[in-house]
C-alpha positions in Angstrom: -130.1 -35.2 -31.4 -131.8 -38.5 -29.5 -132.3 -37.4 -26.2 -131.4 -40.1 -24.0 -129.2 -39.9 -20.6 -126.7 -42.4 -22.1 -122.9 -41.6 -23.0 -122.5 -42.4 -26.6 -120.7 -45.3 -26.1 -122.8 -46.6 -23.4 -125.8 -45.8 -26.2 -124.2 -47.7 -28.7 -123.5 -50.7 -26.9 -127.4 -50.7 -25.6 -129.0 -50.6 -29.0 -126.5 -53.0 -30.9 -127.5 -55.2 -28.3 -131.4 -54.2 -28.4 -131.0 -55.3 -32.6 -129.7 -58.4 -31.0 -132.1 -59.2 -28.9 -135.0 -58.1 -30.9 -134.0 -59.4 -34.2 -135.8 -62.9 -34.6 -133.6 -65.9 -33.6 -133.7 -67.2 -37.2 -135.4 -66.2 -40.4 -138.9 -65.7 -40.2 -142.4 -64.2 -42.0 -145.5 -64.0 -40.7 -148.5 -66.1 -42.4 -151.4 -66.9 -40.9 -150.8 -65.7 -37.2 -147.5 -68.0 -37.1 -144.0 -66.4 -37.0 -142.5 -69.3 -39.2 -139.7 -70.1 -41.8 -139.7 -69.5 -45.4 -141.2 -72.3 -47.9 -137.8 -73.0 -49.4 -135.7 -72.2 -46.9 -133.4 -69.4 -48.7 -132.3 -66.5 -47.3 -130.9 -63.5 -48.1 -128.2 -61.1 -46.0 -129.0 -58.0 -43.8 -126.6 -55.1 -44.0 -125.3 -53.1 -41.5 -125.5 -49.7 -43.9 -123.1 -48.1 -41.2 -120.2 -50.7 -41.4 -121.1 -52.5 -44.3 -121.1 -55.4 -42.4 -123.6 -58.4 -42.7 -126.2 -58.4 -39.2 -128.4 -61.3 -39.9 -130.3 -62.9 -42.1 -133.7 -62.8 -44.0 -136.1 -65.1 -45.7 -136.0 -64.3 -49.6 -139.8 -65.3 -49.7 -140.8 -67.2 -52.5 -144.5 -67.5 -54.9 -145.5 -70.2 -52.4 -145.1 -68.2 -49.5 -147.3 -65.2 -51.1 -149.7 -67.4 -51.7 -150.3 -68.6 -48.0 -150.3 -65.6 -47.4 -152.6 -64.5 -49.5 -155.1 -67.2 -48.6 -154.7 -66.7 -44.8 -155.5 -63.4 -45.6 -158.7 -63.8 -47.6 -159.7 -66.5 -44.5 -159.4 -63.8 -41.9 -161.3 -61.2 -44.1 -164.2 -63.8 -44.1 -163.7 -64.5 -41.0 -162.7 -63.5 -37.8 -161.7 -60.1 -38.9 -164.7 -59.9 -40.6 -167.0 -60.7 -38.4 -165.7 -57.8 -35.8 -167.6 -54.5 -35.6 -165.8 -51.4 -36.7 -165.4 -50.7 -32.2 -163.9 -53.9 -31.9 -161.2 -53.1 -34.8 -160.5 -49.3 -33.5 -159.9 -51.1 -29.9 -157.5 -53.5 -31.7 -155.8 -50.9 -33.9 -155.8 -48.3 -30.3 -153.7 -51.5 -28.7 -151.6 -51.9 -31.0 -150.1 -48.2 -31.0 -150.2 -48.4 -27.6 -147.6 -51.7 -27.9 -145.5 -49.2 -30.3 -144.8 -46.6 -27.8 -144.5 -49.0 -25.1 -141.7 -50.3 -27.7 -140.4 -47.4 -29.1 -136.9 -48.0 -27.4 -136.3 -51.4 -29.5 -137.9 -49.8 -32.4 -136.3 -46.9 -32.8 -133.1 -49.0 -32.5 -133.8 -51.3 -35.2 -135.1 -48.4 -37.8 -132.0 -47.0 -36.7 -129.4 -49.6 -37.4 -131.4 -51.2 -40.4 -132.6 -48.2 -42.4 -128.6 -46.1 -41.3 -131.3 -43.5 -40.1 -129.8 -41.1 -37.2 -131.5 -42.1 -33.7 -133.8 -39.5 -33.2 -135.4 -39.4 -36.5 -135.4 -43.1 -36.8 -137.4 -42.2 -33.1 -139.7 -39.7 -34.7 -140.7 -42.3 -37.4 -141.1 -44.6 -34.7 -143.9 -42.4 -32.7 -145.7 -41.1 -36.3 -146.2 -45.2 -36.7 -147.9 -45.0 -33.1 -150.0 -41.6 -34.1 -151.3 -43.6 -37.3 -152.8 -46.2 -35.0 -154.1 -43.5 -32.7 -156.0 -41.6 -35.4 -157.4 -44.3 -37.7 -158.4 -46.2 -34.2 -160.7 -43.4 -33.6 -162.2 -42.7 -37.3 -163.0 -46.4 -38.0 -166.8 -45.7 -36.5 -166.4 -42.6 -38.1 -166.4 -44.0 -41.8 -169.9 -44.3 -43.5 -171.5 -43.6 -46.1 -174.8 -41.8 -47.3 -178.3 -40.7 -47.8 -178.7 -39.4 -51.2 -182.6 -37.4 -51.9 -184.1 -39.3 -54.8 -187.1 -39.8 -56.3 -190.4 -40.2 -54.5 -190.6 -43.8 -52.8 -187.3 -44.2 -53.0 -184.5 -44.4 -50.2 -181.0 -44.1 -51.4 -178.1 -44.9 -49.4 -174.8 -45.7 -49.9 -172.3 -48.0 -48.1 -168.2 -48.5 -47.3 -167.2 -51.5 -47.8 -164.0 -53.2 -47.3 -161.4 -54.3 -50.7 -160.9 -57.4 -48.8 -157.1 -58.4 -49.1 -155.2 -55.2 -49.6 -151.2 -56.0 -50.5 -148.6 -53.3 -49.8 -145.0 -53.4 -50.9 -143.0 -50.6 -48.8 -139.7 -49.3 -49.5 -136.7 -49.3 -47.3 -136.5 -45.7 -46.8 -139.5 -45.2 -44.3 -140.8 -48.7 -43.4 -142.5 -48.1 -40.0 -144.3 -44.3 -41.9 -145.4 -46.2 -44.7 -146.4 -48.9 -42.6 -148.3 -46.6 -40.6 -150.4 -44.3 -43.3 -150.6 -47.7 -45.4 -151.2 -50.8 -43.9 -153.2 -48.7 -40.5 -155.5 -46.8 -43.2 -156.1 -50.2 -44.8 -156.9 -52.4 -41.5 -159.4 -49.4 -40.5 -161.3 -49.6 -44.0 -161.7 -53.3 -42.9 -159.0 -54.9 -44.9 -157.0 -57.6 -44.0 -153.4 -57.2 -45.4 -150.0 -58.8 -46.9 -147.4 -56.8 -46.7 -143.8 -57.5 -48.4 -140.8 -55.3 -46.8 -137.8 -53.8 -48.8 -135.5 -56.6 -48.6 -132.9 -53.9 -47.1 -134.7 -53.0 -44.4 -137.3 -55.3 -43.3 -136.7 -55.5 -39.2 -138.5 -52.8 -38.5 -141.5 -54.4 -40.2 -141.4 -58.1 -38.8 -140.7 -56.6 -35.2 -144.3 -54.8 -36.3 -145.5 -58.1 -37.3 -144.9 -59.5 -33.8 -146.7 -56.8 -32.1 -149.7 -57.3 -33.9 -149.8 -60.5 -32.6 -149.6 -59.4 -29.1 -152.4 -56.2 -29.7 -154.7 -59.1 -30.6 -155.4 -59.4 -34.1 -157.1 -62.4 -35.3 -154.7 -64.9 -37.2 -154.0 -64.1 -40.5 -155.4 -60.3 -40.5 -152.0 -59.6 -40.9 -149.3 -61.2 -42.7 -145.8 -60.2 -43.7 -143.4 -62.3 -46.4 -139.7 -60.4 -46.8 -138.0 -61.3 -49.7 -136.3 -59.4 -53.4 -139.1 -57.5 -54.9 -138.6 -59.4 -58.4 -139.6 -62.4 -56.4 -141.7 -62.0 -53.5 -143.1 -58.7 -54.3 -143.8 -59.7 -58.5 -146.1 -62.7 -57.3 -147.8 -60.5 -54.4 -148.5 -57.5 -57.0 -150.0 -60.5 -60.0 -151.5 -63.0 -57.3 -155.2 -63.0 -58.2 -156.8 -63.2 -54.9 -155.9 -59.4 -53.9 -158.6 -56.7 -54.1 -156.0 -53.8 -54.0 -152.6 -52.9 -54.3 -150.2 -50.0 -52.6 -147.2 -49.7 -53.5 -144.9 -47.0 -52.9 -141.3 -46.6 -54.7 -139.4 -46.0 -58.7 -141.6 -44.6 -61.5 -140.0 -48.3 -63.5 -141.1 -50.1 -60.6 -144.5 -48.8 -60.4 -144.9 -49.6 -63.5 -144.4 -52.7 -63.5 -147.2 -52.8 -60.4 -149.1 -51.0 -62.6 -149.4 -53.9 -64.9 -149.3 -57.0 -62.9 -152.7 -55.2 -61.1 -154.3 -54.7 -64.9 -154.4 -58.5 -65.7 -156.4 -58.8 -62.2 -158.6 -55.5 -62.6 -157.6 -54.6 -59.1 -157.1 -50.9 -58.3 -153.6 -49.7 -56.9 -152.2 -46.4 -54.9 -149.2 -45.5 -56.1 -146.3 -43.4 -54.7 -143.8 -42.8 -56.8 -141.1 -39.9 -55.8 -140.8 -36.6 -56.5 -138.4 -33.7 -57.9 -139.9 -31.1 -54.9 -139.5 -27.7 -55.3 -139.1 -25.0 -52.8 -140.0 -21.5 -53.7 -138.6 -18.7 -51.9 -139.6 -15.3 -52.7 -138.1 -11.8 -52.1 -140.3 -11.0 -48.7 -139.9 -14.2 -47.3 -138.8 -14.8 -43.8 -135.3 -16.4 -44.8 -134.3 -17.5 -41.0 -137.5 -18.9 -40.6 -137.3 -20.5 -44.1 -133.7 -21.6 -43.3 -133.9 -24.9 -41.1 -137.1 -26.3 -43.1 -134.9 -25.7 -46.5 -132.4 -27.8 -45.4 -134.5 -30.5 -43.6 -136.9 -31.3 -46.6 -133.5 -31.8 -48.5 -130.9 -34.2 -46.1 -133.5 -35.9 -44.2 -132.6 -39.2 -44.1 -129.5 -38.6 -46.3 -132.0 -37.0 -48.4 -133.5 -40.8 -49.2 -137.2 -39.3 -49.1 -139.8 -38.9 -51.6 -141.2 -36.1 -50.6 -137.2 -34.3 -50.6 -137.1 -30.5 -51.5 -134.4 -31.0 -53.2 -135.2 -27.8 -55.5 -135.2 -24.6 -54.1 -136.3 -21.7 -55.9 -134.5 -18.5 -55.1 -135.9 -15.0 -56.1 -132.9 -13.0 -57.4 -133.5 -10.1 -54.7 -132.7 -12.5 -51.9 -130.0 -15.0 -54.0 -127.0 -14.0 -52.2 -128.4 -13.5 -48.8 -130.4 -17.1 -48.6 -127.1 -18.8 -50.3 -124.8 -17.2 -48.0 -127.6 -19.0 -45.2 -127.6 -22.3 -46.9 -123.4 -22.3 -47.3 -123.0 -21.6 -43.6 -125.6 -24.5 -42.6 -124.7 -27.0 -45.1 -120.6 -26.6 -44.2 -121.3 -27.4 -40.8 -123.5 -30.8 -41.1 -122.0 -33.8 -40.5 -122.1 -37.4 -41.8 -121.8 -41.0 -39.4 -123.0 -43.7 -38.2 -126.7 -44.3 -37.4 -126.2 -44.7 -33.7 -124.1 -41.6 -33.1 -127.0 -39.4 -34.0 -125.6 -36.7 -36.5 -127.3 -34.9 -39.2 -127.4 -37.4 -41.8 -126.5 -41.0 -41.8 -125.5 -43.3 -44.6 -127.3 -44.7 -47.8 -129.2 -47.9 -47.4 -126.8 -49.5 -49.3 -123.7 -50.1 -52.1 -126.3 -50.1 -55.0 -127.6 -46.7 -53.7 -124.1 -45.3 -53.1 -123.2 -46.3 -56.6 -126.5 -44.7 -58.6 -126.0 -41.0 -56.4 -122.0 -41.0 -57.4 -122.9 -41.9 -61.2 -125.3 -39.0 -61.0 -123.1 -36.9 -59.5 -120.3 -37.1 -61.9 -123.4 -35.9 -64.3 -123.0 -32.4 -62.4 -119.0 -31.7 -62.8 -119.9 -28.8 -64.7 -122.3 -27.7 -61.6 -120.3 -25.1 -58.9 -120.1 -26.6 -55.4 -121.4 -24.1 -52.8 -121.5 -26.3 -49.7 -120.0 -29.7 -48.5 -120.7 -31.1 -45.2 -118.2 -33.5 -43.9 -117.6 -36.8 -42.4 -117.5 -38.0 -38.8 -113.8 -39.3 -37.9 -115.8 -42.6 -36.4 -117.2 -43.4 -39.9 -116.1 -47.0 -40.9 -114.5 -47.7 -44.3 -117.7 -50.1 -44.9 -119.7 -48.0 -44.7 -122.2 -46.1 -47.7 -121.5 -42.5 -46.5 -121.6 -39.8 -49.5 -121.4 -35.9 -47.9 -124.5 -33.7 -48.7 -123.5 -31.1 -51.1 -125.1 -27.7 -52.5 -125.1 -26.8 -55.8 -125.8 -23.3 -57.2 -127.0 -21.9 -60.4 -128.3 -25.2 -61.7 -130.2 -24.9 -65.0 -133.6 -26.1 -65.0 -133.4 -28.6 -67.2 -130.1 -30.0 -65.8 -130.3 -33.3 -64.3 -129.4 -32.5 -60.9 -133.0 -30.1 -61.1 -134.8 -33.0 -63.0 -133.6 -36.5 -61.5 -134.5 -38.3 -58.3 -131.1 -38.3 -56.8 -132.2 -40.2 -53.5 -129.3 -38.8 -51.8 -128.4 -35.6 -49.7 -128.0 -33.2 -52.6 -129.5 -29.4 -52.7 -129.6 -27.3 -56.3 -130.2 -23.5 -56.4 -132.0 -22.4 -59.5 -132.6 -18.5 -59.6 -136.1 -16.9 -61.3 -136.8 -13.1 -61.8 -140.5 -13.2 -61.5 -143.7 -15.3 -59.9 -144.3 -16.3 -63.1 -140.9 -17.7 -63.7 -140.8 -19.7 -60.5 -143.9 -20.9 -61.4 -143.0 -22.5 -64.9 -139.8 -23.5 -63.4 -141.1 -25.7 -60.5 -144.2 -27.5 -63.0 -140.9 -28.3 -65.2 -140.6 -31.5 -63.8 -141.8 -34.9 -64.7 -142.6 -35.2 -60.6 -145.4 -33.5 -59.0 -145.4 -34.7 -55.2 -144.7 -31.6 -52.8 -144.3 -28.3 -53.1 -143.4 -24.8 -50.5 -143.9 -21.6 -51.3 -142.1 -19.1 -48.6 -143.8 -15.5 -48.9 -145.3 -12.9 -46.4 -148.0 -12.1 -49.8 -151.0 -13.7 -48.8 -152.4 -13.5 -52.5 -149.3 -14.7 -53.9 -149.5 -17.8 -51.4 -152.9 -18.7 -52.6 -152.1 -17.9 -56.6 -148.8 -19.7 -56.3 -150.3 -22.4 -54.9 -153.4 -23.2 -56.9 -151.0 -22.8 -60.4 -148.4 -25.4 -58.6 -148.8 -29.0 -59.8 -148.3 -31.2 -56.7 -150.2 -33.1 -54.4 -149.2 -30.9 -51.5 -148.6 -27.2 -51.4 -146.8 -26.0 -47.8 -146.9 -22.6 -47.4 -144.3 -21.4 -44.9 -143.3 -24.5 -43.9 -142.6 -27.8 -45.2 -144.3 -31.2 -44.3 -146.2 -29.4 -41.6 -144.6 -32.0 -38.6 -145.9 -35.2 -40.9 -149.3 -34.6 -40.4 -151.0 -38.2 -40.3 -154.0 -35.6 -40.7 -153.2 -35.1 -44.4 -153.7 -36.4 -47.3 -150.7 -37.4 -48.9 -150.3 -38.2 -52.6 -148.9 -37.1 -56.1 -149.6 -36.1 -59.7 -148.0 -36.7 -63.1 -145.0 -39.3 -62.6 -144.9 -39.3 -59.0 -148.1 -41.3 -59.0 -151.9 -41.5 -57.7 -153.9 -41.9 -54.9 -153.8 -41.0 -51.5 -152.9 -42.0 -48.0 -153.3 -40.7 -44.8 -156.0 -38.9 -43.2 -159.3 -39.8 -43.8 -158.8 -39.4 -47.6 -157.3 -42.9 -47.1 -159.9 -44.6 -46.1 -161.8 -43.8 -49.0 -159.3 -45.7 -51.5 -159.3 -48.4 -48.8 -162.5 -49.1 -49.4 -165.6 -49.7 -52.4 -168.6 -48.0 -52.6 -172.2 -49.8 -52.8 -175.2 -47.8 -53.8 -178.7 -49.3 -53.0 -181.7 -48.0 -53.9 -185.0 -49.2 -52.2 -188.6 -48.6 -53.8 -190.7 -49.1 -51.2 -193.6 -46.9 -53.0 
């Protein structure tokens, strides 16, 4: 739970009022340095995902206003962002996460409220944003390239270089994370950046726009257009004067990124969800297992990527882990963002509508577990109650489908190999856990898995900034954070001298 001194109505009041007061006066983007108003003036609603109710407004951003941003962009890249040494930038980017903590009150309210994330993890995204700054602030001096032994009377080095205009189109689900291992990892390569919000939840981003500002950034290093991504975000992915593109979100989607970057020869990141398993084997430590099980599932109303929303069971332990996950799963609860429970809503009708339409898919499936619903929840709101379902078949939806929302399947194997085949059966290959005292088994289960990340033991490992985060198959290419990221940030320049 947020940890805050506050009685819960007393908390409630303070950050409805925080969104109030930290939520721009009107409608604005950010282009060129200038907090300013949308081209054509249109806007689009902001919803309250805990009520249902509208909370403001945002510009729907237009072509026009991509392509000032764009071009304000590409000035600052030959510019003043340019011209600064890699010190200069780390100092800049060390500010700015300095302005996040010293924000990470007002923050963490509007992540809260915007996203329908529960206080203290819209709080822990919050600080990760800050962490980002900290850690690519201190590796942008860090970055080089090389000295490669050639041929006599030659010198052969090798050089980092800056995209130039790197555009990013985050999701809704984790805006100031994906801000952070995204848009940070870019502006330490050297990149100046566009960025273009989920239109549900873009308050979180803009309030990051205005700190920018203050940490000093030159004008037009930074730039953010909100907006529906068939609009805004089609002309920012196909505008020819970007040198990269990162996009994180749907497989259909990503396509589509895919081939607006092809006509400009540009080269892209994507992130594209997973199907995550989570293996758990006959010696594992099921108490210890038990909390990270369930976490990698319902976090954030189990609207996450990375979601273990597979998990594995080895017969041996079925009935004891089940009767674990029962016990936990009966006893979460579901409510508003500011009250702080387990799991808060959806991000919005759309959302609510897709999991439900899945879930009538899995009438056939046994219910295990149901968690249950605050009394404070308002009718307006998108609440759905996690669920866990046992004895799915492998190839059932509910083990091969992106649900997006908070929903758990039990599949049972016999043997390593089994588990194995089970968890590769998948059309997603983002995460993976394997829980097992076996030290050979954790190595040979993790080398045959087919994921970008292999926990063992654990699952996320506390977000680790540290490490590389990516996919493989449908859940995309690429890689962000750590220093990994600053490699697809950037170009590499060989030049060979033949000085005799």
């Amino acid at each position: 739970m947020f940890d805050d001194n506050l009685q819960l109505r007393e908390r409630a009041r303070f950050f409805k009022l925080s969104i109030n007061r930290y939520q721009m006066e009107k409608p604005i983007v950010l282009i060129d340095g200038k907090l300013t108003e949308g081209r054509s003036g249109e806007t689009l609603e902001i919803i309250d995902p805990s009520t249902g109710e509208t909370m403001g407004e945002l510009i729907r951003g237009q072509k026009e206003d991509i392509d000032a941003a764009v071009k304000a962009a590409n000035k600052a890249f030959e510019g003043e962002w340019g011209k600064l040494t890699a010190l200069e930038k780390g100092r800049i980017i060390a500010d700015l996460g300095r302005l996040i903590l010293k924000n990470t009150d007002q923050l963490t309210s509007i992540e809260s409220q915007d996203v329908g994330k529960p206080l203290s993890q819209a709080r822990n995204d919050v600080i990760a944003c800050a962490r980002y700054c900290e850690f690519y602030a201190g590796s942008v001096d860090k970055f080089h390239g090389q000295t490669i032994p050639y041929q006599n009377g030659f010198t052969v080095l090798t050089l980092r270089e800056p995209h130039g205009v790197t555009a990013h189109i985050i999701p809704w689900n984790y805006p100031l994370q994906i801000i952070g291992r995204s848009v940070i990892g870019s502006l330490a390569a050297g990149n100046t950046v566009v960025i273009k919000p989920g239109e549900d939840a873009s308050l979180s981003t803009l309030f990051f726009g205005k700190l920018c500002l203050e940490a000093g950034f030159p004008r037009g290093t930074v730039n953010i257009v909100t907006g529906y991504g068939e609009e805004a975000g089609a002309a920012l992915a196909s505008h020819p004067g970007i040198n990269h593109l990162s996009f994180t979100g749907s497989s259909r989607v990503g396509t589509l990124v895919q081939k607006a970057a092809a006509d400009n020869t540009i080269p892209v990141t994507l992130e594209l969800g997973g199907k995550s398993p989570q293996l758990v084997f006959e010696d594992a430590d099921l108490e210890r297992a038990l909390p990270f099980i369930v976490n990698a599932a319902i976090q954030n109303a189990g609207q996450t990527c990375s979601a273990g929303s597979r998990v594995l069971i080895h017969n041996p332990v079925y009935e004891d882990l089940v009767g674990f996950l029962v016990r936990k799963i009966d006893a979460l609860t579901v409510g508003p963002a500011l009250e702080d429970h387990a799991l808060g809503p959806l991000i919005s009708q759309k959302q609510l509508t897709r999991v439900k339409n899945l879930l009538n898919q899995a009438s056939n499936l046994q219910i295990l577990a149901k968690g249950k619903l605050s009394p404070n929840c308002p009718k307006g709101g998108f609440y759905t109650l996690p669920l866990l379902l046992g004895n799915v078949p492998p190839d059932h939806c509910m083990a091969q489908e992106e649900i997006f929302g908070p929903v758990l399947s039990i599949i049972r194997f016999n043997s390593e190999e089994e588990a194995v085949r089970i968890a590769n059966n998948s059309k997603y290959g983002l995460v993976a856990s394997v829980w097992t005292k076996d030290g050979a088994r954790q190595f040979r289960v993790a080398k045959k898995l087919k994921a970008g990340q292999v926990f063992i033991n654990n699952y996320g490992a506390g977000g680790g900034v540290e490490l590389p985060f990516g996919g493989v198959k449908g859940s995309g290419y690429g890689r962000e954070k750590g220093m990994e990221a600053l490699y697809g940030f950037s170009s590499l320049k060989t030049i060979a001298i033949n000085h005799g």
